[in-house]
C-alpha positions as CSV (number, residue, x, y, z in Angstrom):
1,X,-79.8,154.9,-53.2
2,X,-79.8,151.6,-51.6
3,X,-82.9,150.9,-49.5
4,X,-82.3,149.6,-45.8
5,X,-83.4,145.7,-45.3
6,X,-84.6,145.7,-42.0
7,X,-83.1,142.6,-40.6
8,X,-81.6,141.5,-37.6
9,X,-77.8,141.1,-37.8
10,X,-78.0,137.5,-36.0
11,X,-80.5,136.0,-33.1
12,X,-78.6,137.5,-30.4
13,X,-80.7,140.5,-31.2
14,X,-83.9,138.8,-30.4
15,X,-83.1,137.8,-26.8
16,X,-85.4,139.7,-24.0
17,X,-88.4,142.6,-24.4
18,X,-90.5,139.7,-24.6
19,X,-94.6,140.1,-24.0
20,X,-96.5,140.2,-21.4
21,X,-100.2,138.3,-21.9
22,X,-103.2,139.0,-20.0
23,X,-104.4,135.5,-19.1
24,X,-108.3,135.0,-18.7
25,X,-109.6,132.0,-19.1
26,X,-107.2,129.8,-16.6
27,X,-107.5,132.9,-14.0
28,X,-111.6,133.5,-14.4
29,X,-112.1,131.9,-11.2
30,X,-109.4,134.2,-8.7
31,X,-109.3,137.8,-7.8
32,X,-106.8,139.9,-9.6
33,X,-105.4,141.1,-13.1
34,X,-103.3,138.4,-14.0
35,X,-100.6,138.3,-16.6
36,X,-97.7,135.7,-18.1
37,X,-94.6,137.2,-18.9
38,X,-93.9,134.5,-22.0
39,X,-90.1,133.7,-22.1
40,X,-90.3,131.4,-25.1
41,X,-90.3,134.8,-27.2
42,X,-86.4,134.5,-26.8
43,X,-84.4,133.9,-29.8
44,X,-83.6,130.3,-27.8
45,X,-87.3,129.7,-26.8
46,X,-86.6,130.2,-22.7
47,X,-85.3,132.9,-20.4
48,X,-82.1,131.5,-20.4
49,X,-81.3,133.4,-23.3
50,X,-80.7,136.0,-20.8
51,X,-77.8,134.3,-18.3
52,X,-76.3,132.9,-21.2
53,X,-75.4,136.2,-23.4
54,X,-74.7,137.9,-20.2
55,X,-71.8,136.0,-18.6
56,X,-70.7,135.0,-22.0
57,X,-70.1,138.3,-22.9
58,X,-68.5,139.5,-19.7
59,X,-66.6,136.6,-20.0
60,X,-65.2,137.9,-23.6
61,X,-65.1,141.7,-22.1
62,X,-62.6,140.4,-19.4
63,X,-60.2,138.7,-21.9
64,X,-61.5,135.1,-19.8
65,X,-63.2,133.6,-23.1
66,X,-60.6,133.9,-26.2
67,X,-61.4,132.9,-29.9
68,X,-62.2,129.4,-30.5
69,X,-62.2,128.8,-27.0
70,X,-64.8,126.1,-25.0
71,X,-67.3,127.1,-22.9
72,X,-68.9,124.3,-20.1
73,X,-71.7,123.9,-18.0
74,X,-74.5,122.4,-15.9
75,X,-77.8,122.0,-17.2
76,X,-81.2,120.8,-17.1
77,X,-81.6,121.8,-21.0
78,X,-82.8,125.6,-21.6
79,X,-79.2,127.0,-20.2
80,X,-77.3,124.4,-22.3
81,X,-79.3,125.1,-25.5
82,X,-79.1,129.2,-24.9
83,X,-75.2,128.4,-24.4
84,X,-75.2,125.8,-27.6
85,X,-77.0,128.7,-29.5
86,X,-74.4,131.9,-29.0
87,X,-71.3,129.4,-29.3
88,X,-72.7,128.3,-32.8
89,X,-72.8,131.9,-33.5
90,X,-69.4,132.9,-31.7
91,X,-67.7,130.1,-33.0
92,X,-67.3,128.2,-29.6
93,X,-66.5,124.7,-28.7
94,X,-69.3,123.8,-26.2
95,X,-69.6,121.1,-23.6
96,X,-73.0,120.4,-21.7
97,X,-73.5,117.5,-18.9
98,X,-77.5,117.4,-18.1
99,X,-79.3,115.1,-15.7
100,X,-80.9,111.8,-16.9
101,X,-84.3,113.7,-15.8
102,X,-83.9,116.2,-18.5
103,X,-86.2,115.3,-21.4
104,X,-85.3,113.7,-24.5
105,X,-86.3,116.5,-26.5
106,X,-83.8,118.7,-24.8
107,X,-81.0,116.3,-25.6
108,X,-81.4,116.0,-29.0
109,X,-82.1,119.9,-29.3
110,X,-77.9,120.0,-27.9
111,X,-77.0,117.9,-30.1
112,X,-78.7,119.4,-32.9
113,X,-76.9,122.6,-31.8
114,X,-73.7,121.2,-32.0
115,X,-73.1,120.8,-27.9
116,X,-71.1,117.6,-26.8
117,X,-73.3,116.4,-24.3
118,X,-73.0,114.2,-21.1
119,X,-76.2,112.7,-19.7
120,X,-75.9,111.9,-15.6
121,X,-78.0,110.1,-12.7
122,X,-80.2,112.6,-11.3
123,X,-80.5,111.1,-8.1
124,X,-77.5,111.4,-6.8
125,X,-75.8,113.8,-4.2
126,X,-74.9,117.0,-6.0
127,X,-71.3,115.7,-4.8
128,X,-71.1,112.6,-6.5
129,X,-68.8,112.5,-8.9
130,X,-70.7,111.3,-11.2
131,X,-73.6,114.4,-10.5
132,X,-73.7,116.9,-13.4
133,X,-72.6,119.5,-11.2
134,X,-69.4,117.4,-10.9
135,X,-69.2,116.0,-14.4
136,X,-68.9,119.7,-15.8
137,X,-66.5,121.0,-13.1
138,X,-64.4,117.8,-14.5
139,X,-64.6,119.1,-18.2
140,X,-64.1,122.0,-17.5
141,X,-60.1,121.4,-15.4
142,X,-59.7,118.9,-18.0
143,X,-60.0,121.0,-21.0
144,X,-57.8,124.1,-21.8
145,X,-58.9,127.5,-22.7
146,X,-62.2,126.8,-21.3
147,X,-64.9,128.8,-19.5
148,X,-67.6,127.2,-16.7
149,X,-70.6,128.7,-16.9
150,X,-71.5,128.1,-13.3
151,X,-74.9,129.2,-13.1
152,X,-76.0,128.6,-9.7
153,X,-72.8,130.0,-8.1
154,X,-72.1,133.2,-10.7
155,X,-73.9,136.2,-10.1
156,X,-73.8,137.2,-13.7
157,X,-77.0,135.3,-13.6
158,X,-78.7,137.2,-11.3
159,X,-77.5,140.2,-12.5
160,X,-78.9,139.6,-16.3
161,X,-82.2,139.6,-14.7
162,X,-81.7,142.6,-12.8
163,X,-80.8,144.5,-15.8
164,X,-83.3,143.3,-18.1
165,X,-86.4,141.0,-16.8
166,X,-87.1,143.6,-14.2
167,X,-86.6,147.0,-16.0
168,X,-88.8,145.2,-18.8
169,X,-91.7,144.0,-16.5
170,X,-91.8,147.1,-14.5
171,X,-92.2,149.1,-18.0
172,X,-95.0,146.8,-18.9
173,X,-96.8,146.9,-16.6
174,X,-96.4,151.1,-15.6
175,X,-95.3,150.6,-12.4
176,X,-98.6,149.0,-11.1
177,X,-97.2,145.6,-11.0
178,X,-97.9,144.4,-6.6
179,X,-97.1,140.4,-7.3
180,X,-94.4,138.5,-9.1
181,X,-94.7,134.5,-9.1
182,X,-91.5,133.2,-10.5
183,X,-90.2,129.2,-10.2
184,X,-86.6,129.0,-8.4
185,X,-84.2,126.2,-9.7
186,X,-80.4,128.3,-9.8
187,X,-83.3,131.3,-8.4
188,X,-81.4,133.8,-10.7
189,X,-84.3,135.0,-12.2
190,X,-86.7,135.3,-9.4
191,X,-83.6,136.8,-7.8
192,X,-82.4,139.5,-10.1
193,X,-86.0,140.1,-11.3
194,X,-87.0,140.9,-7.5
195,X,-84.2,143.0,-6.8
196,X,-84.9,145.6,-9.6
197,X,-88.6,145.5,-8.3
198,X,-88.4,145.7,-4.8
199,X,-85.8,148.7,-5.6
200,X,-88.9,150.5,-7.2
201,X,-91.3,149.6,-5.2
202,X,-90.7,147.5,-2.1
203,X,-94.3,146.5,-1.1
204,X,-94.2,144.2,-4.4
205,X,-94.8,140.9,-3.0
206,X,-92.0,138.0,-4.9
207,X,-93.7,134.8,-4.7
208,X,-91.4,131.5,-5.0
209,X,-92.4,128.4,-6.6
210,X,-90.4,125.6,-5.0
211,X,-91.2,121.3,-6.3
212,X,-91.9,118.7,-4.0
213,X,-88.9,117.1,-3.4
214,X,-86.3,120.1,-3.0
215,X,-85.2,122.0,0.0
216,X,-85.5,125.6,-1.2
217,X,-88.9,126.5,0.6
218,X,-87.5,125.4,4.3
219,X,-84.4,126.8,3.7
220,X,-85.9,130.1,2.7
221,X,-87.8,129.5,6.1
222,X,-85.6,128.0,8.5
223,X,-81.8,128.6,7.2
224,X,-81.1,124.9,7.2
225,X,-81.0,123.1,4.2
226,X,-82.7,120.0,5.4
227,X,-81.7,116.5,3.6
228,X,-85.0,115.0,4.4
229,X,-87.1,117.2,2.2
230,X,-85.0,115.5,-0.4
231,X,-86.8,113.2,-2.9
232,X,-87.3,112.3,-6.6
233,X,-89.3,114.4,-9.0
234,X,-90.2,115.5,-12.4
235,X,-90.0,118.4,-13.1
236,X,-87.1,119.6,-14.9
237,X,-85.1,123.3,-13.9
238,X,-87.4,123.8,-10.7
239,X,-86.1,123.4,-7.2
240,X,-82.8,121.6,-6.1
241,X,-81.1,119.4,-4.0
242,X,-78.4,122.0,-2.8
243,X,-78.5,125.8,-1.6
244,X,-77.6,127.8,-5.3
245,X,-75.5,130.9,-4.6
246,X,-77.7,132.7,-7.4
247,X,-80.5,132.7,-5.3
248,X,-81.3,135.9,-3.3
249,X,-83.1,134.7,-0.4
250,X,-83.9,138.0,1.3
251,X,-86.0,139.7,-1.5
252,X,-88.3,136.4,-1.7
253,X,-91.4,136.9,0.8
254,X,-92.7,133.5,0.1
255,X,-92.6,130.2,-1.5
256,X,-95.2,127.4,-2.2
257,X,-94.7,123.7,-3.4
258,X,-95.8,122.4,-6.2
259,X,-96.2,118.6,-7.3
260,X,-95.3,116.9,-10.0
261,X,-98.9,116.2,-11.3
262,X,-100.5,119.3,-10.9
263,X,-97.5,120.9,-13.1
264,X,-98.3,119.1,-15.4
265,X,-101.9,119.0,-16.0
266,X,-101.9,122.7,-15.6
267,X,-99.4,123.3,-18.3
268,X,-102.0,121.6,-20.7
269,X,-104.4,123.5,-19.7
270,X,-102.7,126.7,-20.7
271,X,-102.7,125.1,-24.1
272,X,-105.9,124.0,-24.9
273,X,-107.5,127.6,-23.1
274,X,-105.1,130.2,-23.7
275,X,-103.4,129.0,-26.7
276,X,-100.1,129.1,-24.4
277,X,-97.6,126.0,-25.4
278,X,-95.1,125.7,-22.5
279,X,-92.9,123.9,-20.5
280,X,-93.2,121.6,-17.3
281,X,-92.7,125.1,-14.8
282,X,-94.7,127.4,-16.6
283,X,-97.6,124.8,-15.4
284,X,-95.8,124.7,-12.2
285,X,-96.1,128.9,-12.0
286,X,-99.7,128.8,-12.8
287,X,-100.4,126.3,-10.4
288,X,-98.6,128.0,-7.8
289,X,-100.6,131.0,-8.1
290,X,-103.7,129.0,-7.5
291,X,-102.4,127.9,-4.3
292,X,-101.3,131.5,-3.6
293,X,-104.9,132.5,-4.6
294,X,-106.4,129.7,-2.3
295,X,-104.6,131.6,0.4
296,X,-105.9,134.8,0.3
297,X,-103.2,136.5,-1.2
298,X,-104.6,138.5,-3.8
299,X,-107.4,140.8,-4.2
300,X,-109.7,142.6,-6.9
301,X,-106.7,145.0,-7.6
302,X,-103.7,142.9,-7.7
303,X,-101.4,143.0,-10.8
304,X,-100.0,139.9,-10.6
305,X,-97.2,139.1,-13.5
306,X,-96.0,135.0,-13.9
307,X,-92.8,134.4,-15.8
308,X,-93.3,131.5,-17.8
309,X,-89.9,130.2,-18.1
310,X,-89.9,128.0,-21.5
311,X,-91.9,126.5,-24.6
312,X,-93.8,123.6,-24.4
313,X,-91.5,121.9,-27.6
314,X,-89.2,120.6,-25.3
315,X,-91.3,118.2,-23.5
316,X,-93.0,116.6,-26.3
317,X,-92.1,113.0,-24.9
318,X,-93.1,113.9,-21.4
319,X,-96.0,116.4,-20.2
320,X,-97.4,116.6,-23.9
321,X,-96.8,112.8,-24.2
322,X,-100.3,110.8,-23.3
323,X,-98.1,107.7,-22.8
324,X,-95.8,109.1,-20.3
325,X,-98.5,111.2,-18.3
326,X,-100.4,107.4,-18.4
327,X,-97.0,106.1,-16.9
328,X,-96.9,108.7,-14.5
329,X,-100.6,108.0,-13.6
330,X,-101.3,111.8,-14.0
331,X,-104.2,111.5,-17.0
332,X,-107.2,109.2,-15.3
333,X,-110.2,109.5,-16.9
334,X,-109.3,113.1,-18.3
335,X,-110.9,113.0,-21.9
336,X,-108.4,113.4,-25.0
337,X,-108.6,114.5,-28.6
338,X,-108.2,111.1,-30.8
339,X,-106.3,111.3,-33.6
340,X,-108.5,110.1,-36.8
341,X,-106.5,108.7,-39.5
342,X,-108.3,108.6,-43.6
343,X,-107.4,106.1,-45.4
């Protein structure tokens, strides 16, 4: 008798059930039980693993995406390389336009995946023609037997957290969970995530990260997206320019901004003291909660869980890049590890 090879049939397998880690040593200062829920676990390093195989398979279900068909979308790099990903597997045609902000790294990664890409101005109005939101909605009329992803207008993406980022944290953590701190860029995940939760237990708190520079923290306030609050920033898949339909304003109690500096700096420190290597808005999370913290938000018996969005890989020319945090004027006088070469 044969013996079983336990293997994966392909990578799709190893989306989701990713960990949770109990962070210590960037926390030892703050009151509460604080833990990162580390997306970069996925099969495609970030938690858009999750939006991606959802609508792409309801789009096959409903007969919308055929064999050999293409499938478009908006992106600022994780979405388009979780869609580049399943159509190398599937045996799609796919089509990515990302802002200029995005970071090399990301770009090649499409590439590398076998997307056709199309790299646009980030600071433009989202109506521009020349926007990536309007770039892809070109493709996508322009080219038959195609799909458009849509992310922050399908709510596919906010139901692929509801089914499985907040069923999965909720088991993690026994129920005891009373904070979530989550960034919101298409706000799918802080969405879907927050309306499993609050459906369990509706005292959980959903705390918002928002970037300096977007619009999503007053509108969540006021109702009125306000076009002075917009303003160039760094950091990539956090906040926006425009109101996403994904994003589930009334199960958010709260959001705080976060600059592009502190981002940053912060996601280096999660490197170099919890052996964490992530992206620009994990760093943005963590910093958040500090600010949350300063605030008087949490106590000795908070359970307070941080999705972590993405891996630090993907920002290799930017936040883990000494030059460009030099450019930036983030580093100062912060002391680095020299590299020694023997010759």
């Amino acid at each position: 008798m044969k013996e079983k090879i336990n293997a994966v049939d392909n990578i799709i397998q190893l989306i989701g059930n990713t960990p949770l880690v109990k962070l210590t040593k960037v926390t030892d200062n703050l009151k509460g039980n604080f833990y990162g829920k580390v997306e970069a676990f996925n099969a495609g390093q970030s938690a858009k693993d999750r939006i991606a195989l959802h609508i792409i398979e309801t789009a096959e279900k409903n007969g919308v995406l055929k064999p050999g068909g293409t499938i478009v979308e908006t992106t600022s790099g994780n979405t388009g390389f979780s869609i580049a990903m399943l159509s190398a597997i599937k045996g799609y045609k796919c089509i990515l336009s990302v802002s200029d902000k995005s970071s090399p790294d990301k770009i090649d990664m499409l590439r590398a995946m076998g997307a056709q890409v199309y790299v646009c101005p980030a600071n433009v109005a989202a109506d521009d023609p020349r926007s990536y939101y309007e770039v892809a909605k070109k493709v996508h009329e322009e080219t038959p037997g195609s799909i458009y992803i849509n992310q922050y207008f399908n709510a596919l993406n906010t139901e692929a957290h509801y089914l499985s980022t907040g069923p999965e944290i909720w088991e993690q953590t026994n129920g005891k969970i009373t904070h979530f701190v989550c960034c919101s860029g298409t706000g799918g995940t802080i969405s879907g995530t927050a309306q499993y939760l609050k459906e369990k237990n509706p005292n959980i708190q959903i705390l918002g990260v928002d970037a300096v520079g977007s619009v999503i923290k007053k509108y969540h306030e006021t109702g009125e997206l306000d076009p002075n609050e917009i303003a160039p920033y760094k950091i990539e898949g956090l906040g926006k320019n425009l109101i996403p339909s994904a994003t589930d304003f009334s199960v958010i109690d709260k959001f705080v901004k976060v600059n592009d500096k502190d981002a940053a700096l912060v996601a280096r420190e999660l490197a170099k003291k919890e052996g964490l290597f992530l992206g620009y808005t994990s760093g943005a999370v963590l910093q958040a909660v500090r600010q949350y913290a300063a605030e008087g938000t949490f106590d000795e018996n908070s359970i307070v869980v941080m999705l972590f969005p993405d891996h630090g890989s993907r920002y290799m020319s930017k936040i883990y890049s000494d030059d460009w945090m030099n450019q930036q004027g983030f580093l100062g006088d912060e002391p680095k590890n020299e590299i020694t070469y023997i010759k």
